[in-house]
Each structure stands twice: as C-alpha cells, then as structure tokens.
C-alpha positions, -999 to +999 in steps of 0.1 A: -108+221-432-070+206-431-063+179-451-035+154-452-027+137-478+003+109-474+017+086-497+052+076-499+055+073-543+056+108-554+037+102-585+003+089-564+004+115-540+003+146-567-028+124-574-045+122-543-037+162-533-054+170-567-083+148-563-085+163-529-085+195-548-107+191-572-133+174-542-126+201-515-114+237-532-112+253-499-092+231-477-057+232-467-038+204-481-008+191-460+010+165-484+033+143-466+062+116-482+065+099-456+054+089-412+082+108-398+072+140-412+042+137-400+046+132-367+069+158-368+036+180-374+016+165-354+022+183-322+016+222-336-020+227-331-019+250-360-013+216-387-037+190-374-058+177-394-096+172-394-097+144-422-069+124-437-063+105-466-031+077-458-015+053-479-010+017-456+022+001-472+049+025-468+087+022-454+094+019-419+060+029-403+031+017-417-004+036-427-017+015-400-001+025-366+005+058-384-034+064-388-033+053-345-004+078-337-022+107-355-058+097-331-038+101-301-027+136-310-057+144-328-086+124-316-112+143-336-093+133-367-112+114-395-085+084-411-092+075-447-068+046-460-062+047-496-043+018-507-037-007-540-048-040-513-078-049-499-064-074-475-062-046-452-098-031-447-105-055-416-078-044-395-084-006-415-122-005-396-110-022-362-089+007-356-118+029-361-111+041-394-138+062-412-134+050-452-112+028-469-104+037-508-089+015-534-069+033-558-066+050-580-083+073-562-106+104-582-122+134-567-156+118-567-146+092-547-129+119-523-161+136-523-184+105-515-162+102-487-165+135-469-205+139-475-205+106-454-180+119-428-203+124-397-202+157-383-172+172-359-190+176-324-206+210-316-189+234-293-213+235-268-221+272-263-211+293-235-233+307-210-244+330-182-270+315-158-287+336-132-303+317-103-331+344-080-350+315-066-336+310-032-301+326-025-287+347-056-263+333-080-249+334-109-230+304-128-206+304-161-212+277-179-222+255-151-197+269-124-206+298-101-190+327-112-163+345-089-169+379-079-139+396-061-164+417-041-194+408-023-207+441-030-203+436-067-224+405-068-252+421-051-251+454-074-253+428-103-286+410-083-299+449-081-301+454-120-316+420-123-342+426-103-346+462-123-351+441-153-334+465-180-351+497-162-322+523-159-309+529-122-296+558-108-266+556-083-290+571-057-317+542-064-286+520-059-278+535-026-313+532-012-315+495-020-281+484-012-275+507+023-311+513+027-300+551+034-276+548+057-250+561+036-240+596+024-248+600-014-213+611-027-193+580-003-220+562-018-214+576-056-179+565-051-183+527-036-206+520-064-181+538-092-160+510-076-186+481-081-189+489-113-154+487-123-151+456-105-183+439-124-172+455-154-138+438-150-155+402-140-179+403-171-151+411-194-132+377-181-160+356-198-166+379-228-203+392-217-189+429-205-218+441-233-242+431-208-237+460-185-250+491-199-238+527-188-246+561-195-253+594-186-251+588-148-271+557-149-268+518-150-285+487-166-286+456-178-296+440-212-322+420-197-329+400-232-290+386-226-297+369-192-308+334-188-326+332-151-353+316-135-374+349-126-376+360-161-387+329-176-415+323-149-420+361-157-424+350-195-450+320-185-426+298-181-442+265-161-411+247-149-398+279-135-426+292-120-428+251-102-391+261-094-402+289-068-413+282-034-413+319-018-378+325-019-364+355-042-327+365-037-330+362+001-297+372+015-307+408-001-334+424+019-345+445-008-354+420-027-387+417-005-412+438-021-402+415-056-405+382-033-440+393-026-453+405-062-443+369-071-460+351-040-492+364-049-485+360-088-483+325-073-512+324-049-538+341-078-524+312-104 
C-alpha cells in the first residue's frame, strides 16, 4: 500500500508519517511539504497513492482542490483530510472524501481509518471461453480470440473434442484431411499448427494449456471453460444450451454431435 502523507509545517507531518507508521508497518510512505510536489508525482504510475492523509489549509493550493487534482490522476485514490478546523468536513465529504481527522492525529486513529476504507475493486480475472454449441469459438475474456490460421483454430477444436486424451499427429490427420493427405506433408502442416497455437496461447498467458510430448498432443482439459464439458459434468443450463449443433463447420465433429443428441434424447 502507498501512502501520502502531506502537511505543509514540518513538525506535524514527522507526526502524521509516524502515526502512519506505527498504524500501517508495511506501506510506502510518500511525505510531501507541499501541493506542487505532489503533483509533480502524480503522473509516474510508480508513486500513486492508494490512500492519503492531507492537510486542508496550506499555501497557495489548498488540501481541498489538491485532494480533487490527485482523483483525477488517481481515481481509485482514498483522500483522508487531517486538519486543526472543522469548518471544513462539509465541503471535505461533498468532494467524495473517505475520512476527515482532527488533529493531532495518533496511529489508532490512522488505523480506525483504514479498517473502514472499503475495499479497492477486484481485478476481474482473465479468461479463456470455449463455445462447441453451434459453430466453434473461442473468446478471451469476452472477445473472440484471433487465430492467424484457420487451420490452427480447428487443431485447437480437435483436442477439445479429445478432452485431455493424447493425439497422435496421424489421429490429427485423419480428422482434419479425413485421409486425403500424405502422413509426413501432413506431420509437417501440423508441426506448423502447433507453432502457430503455441504462439497465440502464449499472447494471453495460457501457453500451459497445450501439452506436448513424445510425438503427441493435448490439452489440459481441467483449464478450459466450455459449454460441452459442463453439460458433460451435469451441467443443466448447458445442457438447455444445446440444440443439436456441436462444432459444425468441422465435419468430424459428427460422431460427438450424435453421442450428445442421444445423451439428450435418453434425458
């Protein structure tokens, strides 16, 4: 956690960066005299703050606009005023401010203020959707993900549909030419597929998902999100999802498209 800590009289701010101290051993503690120098740090990404303590009657700029310059660089910021007037806490609260201290201020009161501090927003966590129902695709965190290869996509929709099961590059070269293909031309155009997918999956960090050795391929099936799993795993939105369509531009995806009709038809 960064802290600032601003005060223009020397003497209160050692104060306040020890009671911040004393309240909050681990955070980083950027004490500032005065506004100027800290606008000045404002616009590294590497100094803003997540919570900050400011004094409202200082020279030139006051803690006020200060506190609303400081939001519109860092919007996630949490403004604490910490001042010797309480004439001020109306105007403190109506620019969104999150605690207003009287001082002197001590590290309990520093502390009472951060276990009140609502939490920062969560990162919302990447991911990797696969859609089978219908046409085949697969989305990155919402967006379809861009393959450079047409080829590549469908060698990705071939070890889905394996489900983990390891694949030889002659199980490969049935499916995807249905045999119309010489094995070693066919050895080679998939070496190339798998460069290529290994290349897209490293872009958003999931190149662990492709699994390679000893002359065959896989996938880690427990790392992919998709409709045909979860209906696999009882799921019952996802088995209302499907409506007898499984990865249908791929013709070999027909012999699964009709395990799962009847799975269907018998429920």
């Amino acid at each position: 956690m960064r802290i600032y800590a601003i005060d223009d009289e020397p003497k209160m701010l050692r104060m306040l960066q020890d009671a911040i101290l004393k309240a909050e051993p681990e955070a980083e503690i950027l004490a500032f005299s005065s506004a100027t120098n800290v606008l000045q740090s404002l616009p590294d990404p590497d100094k803003q703050p997540d919570v900050v303590f400011c004094d409202i009657e200082m020279p030139g700029m006051n803690g006020l606009t200060l506190a609303t310059k400081i939001k519109d660089s860092a919007p996630d910021a949490r403004i604490i005023f910490v001042t010797g007037y309480d004439q001020y806490a109306l105007e403190a609260y109506r620019i969104h401010a999150h605690g207003y201290l009287m001082k002197p201020v001590d590290a309990a009161a520093i502390r009472e203020e951060l276990d009140q501090m609502p939490l920062p927003p969560e990162q919302k966590p990447q991911t990797l959707y696969v859609q089978c129902f219908g046409l085949f695709e697969v989305f990155w965190n919402g967006e379809p993900l861009q393959f450079e290869r047409r080829r590549t996509k469908e060698l990705l929709a071939f070890l889905i549909d394996c489900r983990g099961t390891a694949c030889t590059a002659e199980d490969i070269a049935t499916a995807m030419w249905e045999g119309g293909i010489e094995l070693k031309k066919a050895k080679h155009q998939i070496r190339n597929y798998v460069n290529d997918l290994r290349a897209t999956l490293k872009r958003i960090g999931m190149e662990d998902l492709l699994i390679r050795r000893s002359g065959v391929l896989a996938i880690r099936a427990e790392q992919i999100d998709c409709d045909y799993y979860q209906m696999l795993s009882g799921d019952t939105d996802a088995l209302n999802a499907y409506h007898g369509e499984y990865m249908s531009q791929y013709s070999w995806a027909e012999m699964t498209q009709s395990k799962l009709w009847f799975t269907v038809c018998d429920s």
